[in-house]
C-alpha positions as CSV (number, residue, x, y, z in Angstrom):
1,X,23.7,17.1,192.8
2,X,25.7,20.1,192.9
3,X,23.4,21.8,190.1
4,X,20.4,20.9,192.6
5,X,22.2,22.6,195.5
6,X,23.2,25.6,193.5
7,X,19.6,26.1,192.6
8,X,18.1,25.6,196.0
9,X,21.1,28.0,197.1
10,X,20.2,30.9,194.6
11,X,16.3,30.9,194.6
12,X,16.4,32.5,198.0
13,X,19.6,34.8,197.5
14,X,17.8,35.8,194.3
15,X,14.6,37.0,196.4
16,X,16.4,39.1,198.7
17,X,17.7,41.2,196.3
18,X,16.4,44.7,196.9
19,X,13.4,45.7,194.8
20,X,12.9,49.6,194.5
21,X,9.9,50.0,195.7
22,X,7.2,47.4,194.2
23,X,7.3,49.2,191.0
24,X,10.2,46.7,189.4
25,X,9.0,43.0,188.9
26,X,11.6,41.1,187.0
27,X,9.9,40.0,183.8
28,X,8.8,43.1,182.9
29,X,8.9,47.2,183.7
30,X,5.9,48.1,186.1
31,X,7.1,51.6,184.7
32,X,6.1,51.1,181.7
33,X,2.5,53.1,180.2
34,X,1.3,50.2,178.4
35,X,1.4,47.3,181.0
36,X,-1.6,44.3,180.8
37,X,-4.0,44.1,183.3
38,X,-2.4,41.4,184.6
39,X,0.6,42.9,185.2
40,X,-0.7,46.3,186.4
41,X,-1.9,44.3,189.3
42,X,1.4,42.0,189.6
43,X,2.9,45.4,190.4
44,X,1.0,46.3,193.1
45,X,0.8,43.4,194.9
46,X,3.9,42.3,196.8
47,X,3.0,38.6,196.8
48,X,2.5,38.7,192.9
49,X,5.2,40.6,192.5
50,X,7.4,38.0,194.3
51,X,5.9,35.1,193.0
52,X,7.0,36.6,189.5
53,X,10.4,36.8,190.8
54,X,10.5,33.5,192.0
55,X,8.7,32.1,188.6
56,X,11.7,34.0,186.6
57,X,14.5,33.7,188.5
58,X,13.4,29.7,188.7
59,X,13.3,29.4,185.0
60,X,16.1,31.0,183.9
61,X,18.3,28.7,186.1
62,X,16.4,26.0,185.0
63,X,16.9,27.0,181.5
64,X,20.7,26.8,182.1
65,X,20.8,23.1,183.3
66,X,18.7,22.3,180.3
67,X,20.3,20.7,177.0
68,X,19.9,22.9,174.3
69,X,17.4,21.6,172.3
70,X,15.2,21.2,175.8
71,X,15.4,24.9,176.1
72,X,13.5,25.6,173.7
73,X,10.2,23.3,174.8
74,X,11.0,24.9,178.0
75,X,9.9,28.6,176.3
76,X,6.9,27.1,174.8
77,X,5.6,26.4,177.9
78,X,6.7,29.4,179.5
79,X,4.7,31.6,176.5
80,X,1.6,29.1,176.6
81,X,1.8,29.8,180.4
82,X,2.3,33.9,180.1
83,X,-1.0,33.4,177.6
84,X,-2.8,32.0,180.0
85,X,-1.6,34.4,183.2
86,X,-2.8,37.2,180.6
87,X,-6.1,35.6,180.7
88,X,-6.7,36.7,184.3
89,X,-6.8,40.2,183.4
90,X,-7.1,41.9,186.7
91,X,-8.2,38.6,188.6
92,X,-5.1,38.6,191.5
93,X,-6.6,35.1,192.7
94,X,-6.6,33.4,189.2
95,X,-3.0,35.1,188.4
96,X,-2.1,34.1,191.8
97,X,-3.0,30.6,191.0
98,X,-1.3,30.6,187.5
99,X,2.2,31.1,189.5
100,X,1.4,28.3,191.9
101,X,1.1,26.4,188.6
102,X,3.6,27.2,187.1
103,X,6.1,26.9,189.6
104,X,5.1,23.4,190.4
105,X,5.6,22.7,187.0
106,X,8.8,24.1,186.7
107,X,9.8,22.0,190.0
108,X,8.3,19.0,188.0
109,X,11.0,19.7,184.9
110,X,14.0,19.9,187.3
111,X,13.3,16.6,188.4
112,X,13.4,15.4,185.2
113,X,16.7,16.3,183.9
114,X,18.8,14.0,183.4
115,X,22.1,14.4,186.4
116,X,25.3,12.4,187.1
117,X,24.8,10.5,190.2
């Protein structure tokens, strides 16, 4: 329970951490010259840009409650899901709905770890 309460706790800290600008998304550099379509338009749009937040910050604390060898079926999904977020090109709506997706099934995979009552 007190993993589930320090998740819940830092998700929303974690999103009110000053962002320069929209230019700094936390998976990647919007600063870079070679960004995807998909992530040219994450950077400049706020929502996408915090949903990407929200999608990293999410997994990587879920990727610290994980066993070890669940870790790494947890990065398959993530890079089968950054495949398919890639295939919206500049689409905001279909990215939009790949982080909607995605976060539900991250929120799925918490629920299924196994916790000490």
């Amino acid at each position: 329970m007190t993993q589930y309460r320090t998740l819940l706790f830092m998700i929303p800290f974690a999103l009110t951490l000053p962002v320069s600008g929209i230019s700094a998304a936390a998976s990647f550099d919007c600063d870079a010259k070679a960004l995807k379509p998909d992530e040219k338009v994450i950077c400049e749009n706020r929502a996408l840009n915090d949903a990407d937040v929200k999608m990293v910050t999410t997994f990587d604390l879920l990727s610290g409650l994980m066993a070890m060898g669940s870790r790494g079926a947890l990065q398959d999904e993530q890079t089968a899901w950054l495949k398919k977020r890639q295939e919206c090109a500049a689409d905001a709506a279909c990215i939009k709905t790949a982080y909607d997706e995605r976060l539900k099934q991250l929120d799925e995979t918490y629920k299924k770890i196994n916790r000490p009552l």
